[in-house]
LUMKE-852429 format. One record per residue (C-alpha): x, y, z negated; residue number from 0. Coordinates in nm, 4 decimals. Layout:
<nodes>
<node><xx>X</xx><yy>Y</yy><zz>Z</zz><i>NUM</i></node>
...
</nodes>
This chain:
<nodes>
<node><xx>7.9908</xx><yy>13.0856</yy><zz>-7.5327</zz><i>0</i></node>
<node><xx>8.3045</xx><yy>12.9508</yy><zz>-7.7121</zz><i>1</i></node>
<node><xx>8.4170</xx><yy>12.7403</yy><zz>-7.4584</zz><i>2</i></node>
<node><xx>8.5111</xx><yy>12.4537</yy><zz>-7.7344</zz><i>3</i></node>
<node><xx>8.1393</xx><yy>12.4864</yy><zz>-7.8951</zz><i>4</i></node>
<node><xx>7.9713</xx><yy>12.4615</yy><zz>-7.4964</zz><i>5</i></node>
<node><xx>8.2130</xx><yy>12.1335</yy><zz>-7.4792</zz><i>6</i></node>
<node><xx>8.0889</xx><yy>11.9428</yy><zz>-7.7823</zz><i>7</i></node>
<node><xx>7.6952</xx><yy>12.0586</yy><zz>-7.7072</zz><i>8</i></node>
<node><xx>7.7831</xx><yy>11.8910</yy><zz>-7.3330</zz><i>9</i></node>
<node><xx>7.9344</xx><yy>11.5820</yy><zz>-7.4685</zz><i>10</i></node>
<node><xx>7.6331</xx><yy>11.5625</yy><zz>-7.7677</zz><i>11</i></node>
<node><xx>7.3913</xx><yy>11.6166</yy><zz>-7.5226</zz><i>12</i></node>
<node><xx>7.5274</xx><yy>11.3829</yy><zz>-7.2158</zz><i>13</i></node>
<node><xx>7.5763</xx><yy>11.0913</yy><zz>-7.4794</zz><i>14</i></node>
<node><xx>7.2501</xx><yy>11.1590</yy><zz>-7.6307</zz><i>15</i></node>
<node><xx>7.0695</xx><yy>11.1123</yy><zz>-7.2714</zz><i>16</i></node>
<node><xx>7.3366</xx><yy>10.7814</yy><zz>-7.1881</zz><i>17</i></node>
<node><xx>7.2958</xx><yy>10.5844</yy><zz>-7.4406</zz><i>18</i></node>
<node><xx>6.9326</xx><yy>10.7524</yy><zz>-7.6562</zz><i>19</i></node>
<node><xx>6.8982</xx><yy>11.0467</yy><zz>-7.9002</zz><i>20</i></node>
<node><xx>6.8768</xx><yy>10.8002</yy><zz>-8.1946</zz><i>21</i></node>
<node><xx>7.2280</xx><yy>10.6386</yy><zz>-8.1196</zz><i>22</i></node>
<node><xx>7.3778</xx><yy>10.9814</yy><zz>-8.1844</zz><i>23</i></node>
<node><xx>7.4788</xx><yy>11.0848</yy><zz>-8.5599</zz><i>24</i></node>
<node><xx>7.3072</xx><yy>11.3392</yy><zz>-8.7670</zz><i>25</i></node>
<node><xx>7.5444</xx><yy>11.6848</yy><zz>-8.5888</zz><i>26</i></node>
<node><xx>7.5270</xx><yy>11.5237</yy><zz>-8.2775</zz><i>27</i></node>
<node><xx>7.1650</xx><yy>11.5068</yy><zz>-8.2503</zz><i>28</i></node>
<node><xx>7.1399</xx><yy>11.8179</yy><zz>-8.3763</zz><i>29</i></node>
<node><xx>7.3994</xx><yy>11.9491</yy><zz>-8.1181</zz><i>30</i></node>
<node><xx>7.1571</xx><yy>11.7704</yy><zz>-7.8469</zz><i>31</i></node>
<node><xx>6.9002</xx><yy>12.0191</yy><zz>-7.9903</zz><i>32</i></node>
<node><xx>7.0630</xx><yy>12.2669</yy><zz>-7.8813</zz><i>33</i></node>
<node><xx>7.1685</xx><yy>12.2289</yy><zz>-7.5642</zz><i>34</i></node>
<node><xx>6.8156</xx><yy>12.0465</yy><zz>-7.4975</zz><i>35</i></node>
<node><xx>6.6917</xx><yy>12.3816</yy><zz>-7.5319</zz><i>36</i></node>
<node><xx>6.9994</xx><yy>12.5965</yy><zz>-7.3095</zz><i>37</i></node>
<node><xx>6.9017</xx><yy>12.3406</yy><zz>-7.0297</zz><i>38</i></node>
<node><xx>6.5466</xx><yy>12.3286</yy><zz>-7.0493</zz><i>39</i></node>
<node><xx>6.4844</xx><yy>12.7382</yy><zz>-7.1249</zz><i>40</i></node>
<node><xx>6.7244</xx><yy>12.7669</yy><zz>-6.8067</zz><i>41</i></node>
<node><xx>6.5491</xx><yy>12.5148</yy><zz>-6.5773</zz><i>42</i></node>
<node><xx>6.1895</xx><yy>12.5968</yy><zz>-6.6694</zz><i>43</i></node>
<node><xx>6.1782</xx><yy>12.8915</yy><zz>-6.9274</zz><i>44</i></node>
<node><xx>6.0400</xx><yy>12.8985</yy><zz>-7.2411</zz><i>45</i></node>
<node><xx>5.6810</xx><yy>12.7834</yy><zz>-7.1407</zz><i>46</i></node>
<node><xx>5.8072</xx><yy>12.4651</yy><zz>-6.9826</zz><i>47</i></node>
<node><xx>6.0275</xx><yy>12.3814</yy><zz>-7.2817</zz><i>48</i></node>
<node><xx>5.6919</xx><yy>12.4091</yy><zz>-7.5212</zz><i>49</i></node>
<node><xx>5.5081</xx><yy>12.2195</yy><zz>-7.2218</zz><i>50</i></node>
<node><xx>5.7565</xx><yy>11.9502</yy><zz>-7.2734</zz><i>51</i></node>
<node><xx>5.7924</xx><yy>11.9509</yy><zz>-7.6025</zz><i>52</i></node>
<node><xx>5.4046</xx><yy>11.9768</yy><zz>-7.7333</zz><i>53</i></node>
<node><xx>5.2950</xx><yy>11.7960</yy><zz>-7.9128</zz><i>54</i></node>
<node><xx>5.5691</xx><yy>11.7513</yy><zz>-8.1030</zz><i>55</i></node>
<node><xx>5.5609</xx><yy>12.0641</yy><zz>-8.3154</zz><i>56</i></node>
<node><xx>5.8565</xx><yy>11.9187</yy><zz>-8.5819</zz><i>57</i></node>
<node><xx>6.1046</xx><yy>11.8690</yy><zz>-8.2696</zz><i>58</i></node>
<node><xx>6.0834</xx><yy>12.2253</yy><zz>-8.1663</zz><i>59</i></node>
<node><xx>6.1162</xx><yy>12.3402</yy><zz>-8.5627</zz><i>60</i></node>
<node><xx>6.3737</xx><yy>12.0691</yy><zz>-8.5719</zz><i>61</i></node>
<node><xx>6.5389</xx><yy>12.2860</yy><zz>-8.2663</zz><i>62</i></node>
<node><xx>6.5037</xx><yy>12.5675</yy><zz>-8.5022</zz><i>63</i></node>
<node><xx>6.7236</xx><yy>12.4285</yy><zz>-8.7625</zz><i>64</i></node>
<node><xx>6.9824</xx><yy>12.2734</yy><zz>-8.5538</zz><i>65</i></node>
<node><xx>7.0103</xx><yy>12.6617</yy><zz>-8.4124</zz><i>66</i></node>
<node><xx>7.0938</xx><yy>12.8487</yy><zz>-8.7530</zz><i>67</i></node>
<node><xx>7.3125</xx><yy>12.5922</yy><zz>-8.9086</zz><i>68</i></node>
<node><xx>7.5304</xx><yy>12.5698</yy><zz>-8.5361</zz><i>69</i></node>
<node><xx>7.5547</xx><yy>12.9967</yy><zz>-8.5646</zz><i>70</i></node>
<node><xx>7.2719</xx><yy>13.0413</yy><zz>-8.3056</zz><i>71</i></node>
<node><xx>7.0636</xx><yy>13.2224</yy><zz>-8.5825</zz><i>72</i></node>
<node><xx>6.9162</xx><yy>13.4952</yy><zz>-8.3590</zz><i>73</i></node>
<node><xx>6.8117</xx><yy>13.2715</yy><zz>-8.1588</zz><i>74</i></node>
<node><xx>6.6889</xx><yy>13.0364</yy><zz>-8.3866</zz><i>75</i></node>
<node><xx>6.4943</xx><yy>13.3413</yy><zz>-8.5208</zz><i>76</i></node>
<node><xx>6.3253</xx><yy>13.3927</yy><zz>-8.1918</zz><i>77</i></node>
<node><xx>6.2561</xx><yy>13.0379</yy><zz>-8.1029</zz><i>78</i></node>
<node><xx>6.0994</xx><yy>13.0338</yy><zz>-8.4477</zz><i>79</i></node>
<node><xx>5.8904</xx><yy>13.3016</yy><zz>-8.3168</zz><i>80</i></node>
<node><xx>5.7684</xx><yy>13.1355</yy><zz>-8.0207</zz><i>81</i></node>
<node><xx>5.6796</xx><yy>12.8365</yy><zz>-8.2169</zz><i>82</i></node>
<node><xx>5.4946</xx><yy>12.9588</yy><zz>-8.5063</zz><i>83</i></node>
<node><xx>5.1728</xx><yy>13.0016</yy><zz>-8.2925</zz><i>84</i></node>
<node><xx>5.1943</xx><yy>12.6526</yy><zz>-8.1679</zz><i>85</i></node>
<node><xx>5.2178</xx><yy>12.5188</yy><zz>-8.5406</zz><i>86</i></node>
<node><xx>4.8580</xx><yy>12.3977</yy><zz>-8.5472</zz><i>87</i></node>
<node><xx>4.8798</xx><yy>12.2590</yy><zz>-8.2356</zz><i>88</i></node>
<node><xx>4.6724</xx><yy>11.9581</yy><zz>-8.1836</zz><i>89</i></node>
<node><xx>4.7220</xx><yy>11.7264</yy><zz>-7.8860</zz><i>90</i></node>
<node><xx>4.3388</xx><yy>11.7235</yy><zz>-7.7456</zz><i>91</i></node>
<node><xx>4.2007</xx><yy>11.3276</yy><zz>-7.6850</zz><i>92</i></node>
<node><xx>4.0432</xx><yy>11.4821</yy><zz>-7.3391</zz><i>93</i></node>
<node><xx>4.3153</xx><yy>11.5988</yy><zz>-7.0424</zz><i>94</i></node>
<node><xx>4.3791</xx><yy>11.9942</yy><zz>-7.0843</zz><i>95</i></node>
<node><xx>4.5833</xx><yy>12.2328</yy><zz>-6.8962</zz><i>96</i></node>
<node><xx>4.8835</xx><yy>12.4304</yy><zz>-6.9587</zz><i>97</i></node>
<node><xx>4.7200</xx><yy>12.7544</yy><zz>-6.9228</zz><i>98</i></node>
<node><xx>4.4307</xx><yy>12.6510</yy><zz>-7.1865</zz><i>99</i></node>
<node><xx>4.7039</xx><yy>12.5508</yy><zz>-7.4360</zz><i>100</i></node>
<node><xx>4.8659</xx><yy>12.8949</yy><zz>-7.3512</zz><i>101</i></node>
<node><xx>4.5140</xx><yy>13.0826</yy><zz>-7.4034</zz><i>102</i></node>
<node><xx>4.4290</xx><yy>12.8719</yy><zz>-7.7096</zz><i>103</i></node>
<node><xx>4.7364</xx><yy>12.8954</yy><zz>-7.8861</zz><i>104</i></node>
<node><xx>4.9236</xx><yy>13.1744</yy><zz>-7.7301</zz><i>105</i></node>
<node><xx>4.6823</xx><yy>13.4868</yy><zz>-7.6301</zz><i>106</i></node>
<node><xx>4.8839</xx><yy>13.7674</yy><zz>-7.6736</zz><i>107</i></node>
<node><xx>5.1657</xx><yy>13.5955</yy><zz>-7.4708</zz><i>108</i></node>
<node><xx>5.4228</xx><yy>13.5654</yy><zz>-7.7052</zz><i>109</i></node>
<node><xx>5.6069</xx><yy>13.2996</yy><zz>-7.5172</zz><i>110</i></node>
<node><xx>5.6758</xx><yy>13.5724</yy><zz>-7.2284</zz><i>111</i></node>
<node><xx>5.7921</xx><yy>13.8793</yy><zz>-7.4905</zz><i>112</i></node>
<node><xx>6.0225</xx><yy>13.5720</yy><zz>-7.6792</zz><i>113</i></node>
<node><xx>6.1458</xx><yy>13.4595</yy><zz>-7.3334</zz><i>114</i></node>
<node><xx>6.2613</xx><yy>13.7694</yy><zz>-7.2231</zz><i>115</i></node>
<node><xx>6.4225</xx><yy>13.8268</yy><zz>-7.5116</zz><i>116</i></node>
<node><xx>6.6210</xx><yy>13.5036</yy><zz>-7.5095</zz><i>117</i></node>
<node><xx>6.7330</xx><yy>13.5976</yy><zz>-7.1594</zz><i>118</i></node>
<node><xx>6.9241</xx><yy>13.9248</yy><zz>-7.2724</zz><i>119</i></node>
<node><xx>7.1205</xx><yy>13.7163</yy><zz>-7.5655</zz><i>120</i></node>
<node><xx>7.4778</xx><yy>13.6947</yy><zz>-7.4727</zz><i>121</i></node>
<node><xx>7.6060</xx><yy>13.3379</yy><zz>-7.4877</zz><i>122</i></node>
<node><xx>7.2625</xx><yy>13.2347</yy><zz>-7.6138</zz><i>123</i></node>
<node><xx>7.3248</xx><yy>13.4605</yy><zz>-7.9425</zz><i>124</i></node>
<node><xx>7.6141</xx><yy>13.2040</yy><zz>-8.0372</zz><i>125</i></node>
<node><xx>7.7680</xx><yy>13.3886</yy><zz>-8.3534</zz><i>126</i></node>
<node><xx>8.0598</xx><yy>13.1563</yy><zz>-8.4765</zz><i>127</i></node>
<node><xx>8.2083</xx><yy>12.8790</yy><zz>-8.3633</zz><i>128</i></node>
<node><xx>8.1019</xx><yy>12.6452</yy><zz>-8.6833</zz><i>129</i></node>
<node><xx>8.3202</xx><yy>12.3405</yy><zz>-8.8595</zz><i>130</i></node>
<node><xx>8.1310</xx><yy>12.0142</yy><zz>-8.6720</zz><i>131</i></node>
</nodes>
């Protein structure tokens, strides 16, 4: 990753957790976005990022966004993948699990096919280094 790019998604990201997401500006939260994602997809793959996320379908399309104007656009493509079968999702008034979200909303396993395929981006599919 461009080492200046990885630097301001850091700084976004550690001010963003010091001090709230909604003290940051409009690039810098969506910079926090981003590197939400990097940390989460690395710490718990891209089932525990939608099992923190959910229900909150607009933050992971928000995600989305943040990815293609910031150069990530293949993988904002494949995140968009992931989430478009979650894009009904309705958070359930009685206690589910994780696996009867997955089976509900994700049979074929998308999540898995979209998750490997993050793994074998270079640099997270970074494309340019854009003007922040």
């Amino acid at each position: 990753m461009v080492d200046s790019l990885h630097q301001r998604l850091s700084d976004a990201f550690n001010r963003g957790l010091k001090n709230g997401f909604e003290s940051l500006g409009d690039i810098d939260k969506e910079l926090f976005l981003i590197q939400h994602f990097i940390v989460e997809f690395e710490m718990n793959g891209l089932s525990g990022y939608f099992y923190n996320r959910l229900p909150d379908v607009a933050a992971l399309e928000s995600a989305v966004v943040a990815m293609r104007k910031h150069g990530f656009a293949q993988l904002a493509e494949l995140l968009a993948e992931a989430v478009a079968p979650f894009a009904s999702y309705v958070d359930r008034t009685t206690p589910t699990t994780w696996g009867a979200v997955r089976d509900a909303y994700d049979p074929n396993r998308i999540l898995d096919s979209v998750s490997k395929r993050i793994s074998n981006l270079r640099s997270y599919g970074v494309e340019r280094e854009t003007d922040l």
